[in-house]
N, C-alpha and C positions, 0 to 999 in steps of 0.2 A: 114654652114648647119643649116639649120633650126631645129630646134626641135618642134616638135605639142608639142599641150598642156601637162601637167604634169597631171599622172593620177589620177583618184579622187580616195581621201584617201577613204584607206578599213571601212566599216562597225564597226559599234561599239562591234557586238558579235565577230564577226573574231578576233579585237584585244583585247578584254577579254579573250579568248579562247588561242591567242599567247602571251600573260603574264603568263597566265595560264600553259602553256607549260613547259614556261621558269624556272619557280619554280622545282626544285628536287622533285619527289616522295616522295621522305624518310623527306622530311620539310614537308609535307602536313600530311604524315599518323603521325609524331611527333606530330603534332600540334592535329588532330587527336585524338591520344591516350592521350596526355595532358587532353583536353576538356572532356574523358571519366571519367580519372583520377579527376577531380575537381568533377565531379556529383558524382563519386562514394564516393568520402571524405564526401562530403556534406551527402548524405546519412549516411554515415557510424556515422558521426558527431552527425546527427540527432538521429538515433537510440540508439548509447551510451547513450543520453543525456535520453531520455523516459527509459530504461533501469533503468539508475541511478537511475530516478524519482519515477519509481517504486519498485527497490529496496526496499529505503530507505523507501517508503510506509509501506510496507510490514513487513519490518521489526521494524521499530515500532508497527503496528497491533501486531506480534510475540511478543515483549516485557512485551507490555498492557497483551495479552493473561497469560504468563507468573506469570506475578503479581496477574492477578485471580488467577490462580490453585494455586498457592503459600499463597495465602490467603485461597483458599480452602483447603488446608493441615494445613494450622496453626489451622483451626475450627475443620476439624476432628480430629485430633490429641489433640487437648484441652477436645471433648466430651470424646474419646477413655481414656485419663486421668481423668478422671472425672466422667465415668460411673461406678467407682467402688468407689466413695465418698460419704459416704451417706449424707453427711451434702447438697452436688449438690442434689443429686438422690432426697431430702428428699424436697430442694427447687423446683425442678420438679413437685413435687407431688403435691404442692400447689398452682402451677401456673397452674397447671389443675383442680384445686378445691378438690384433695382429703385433709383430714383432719384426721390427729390421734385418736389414737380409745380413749388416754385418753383424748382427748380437746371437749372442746362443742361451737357448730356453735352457731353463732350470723351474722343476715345478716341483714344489713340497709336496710330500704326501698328505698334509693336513690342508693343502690349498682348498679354498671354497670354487664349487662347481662354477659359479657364476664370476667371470671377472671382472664384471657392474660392480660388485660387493667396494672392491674400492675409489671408485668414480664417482664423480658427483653425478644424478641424472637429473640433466634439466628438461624438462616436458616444455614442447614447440608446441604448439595452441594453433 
């Protein structure tokens, strides 16, 4: 008996589609749920990472912050001792130009306008 010819092989989507098949569901939605699972790490990786980043920003900022106010309390807290000194109160007085009733002014010609020039200024916060 004869046999005709041998039939021409199927189509390249038909047997893409029957491989296809052939695979289990439940390998495909794993595989699936894996690839969700990596993007979402990734993300998640990502964001810890900026988190940290800025954390740590931040909290530096807070530290620095810290060190001001704490320098600002050491200056009030030295005026607040200090405002009942008369020998301070008295150096005050003269760094703003007043002068005791029993002393007598003498001003150079070459005196600077400002009598700060020789005072320390300390800036109250």
């Amino acid at each position: 008996m004869d046999q005709g010819a041998p039939p021409p092989p199927p189509a390249p989507r038909r047997d893409l589609w029957r491989r296809l098949s052939r695979l289990p569901l439940s390998m495909m939605l794993a595989s699936l749920l894996a690839g969700l699972g990596i993007v979402q790490l990734t993300f998640q990786l990502g964001h810890t990472t900026y988190r940290s980043l800025t954390w740590s920003q931040q909290t530096r900022e807070t530290r620095e912050r810290i060190q001001a106010l704490e320098r600002d309390v050491k200056i009030l807290q030295d005026a607040q001792r200090n405002a009942t000194n008369p020998d301070y109160l008295r150096e005050q007085a003269r760094c703003q130009g007043f002068v005791g009733t029993d002393e007598q002014v003498i001003v150079a010609t070459n005196a600077p306008d400002t009598p700060s020039e020789n005072c320390r200024i300390v800036r109250l916060p």
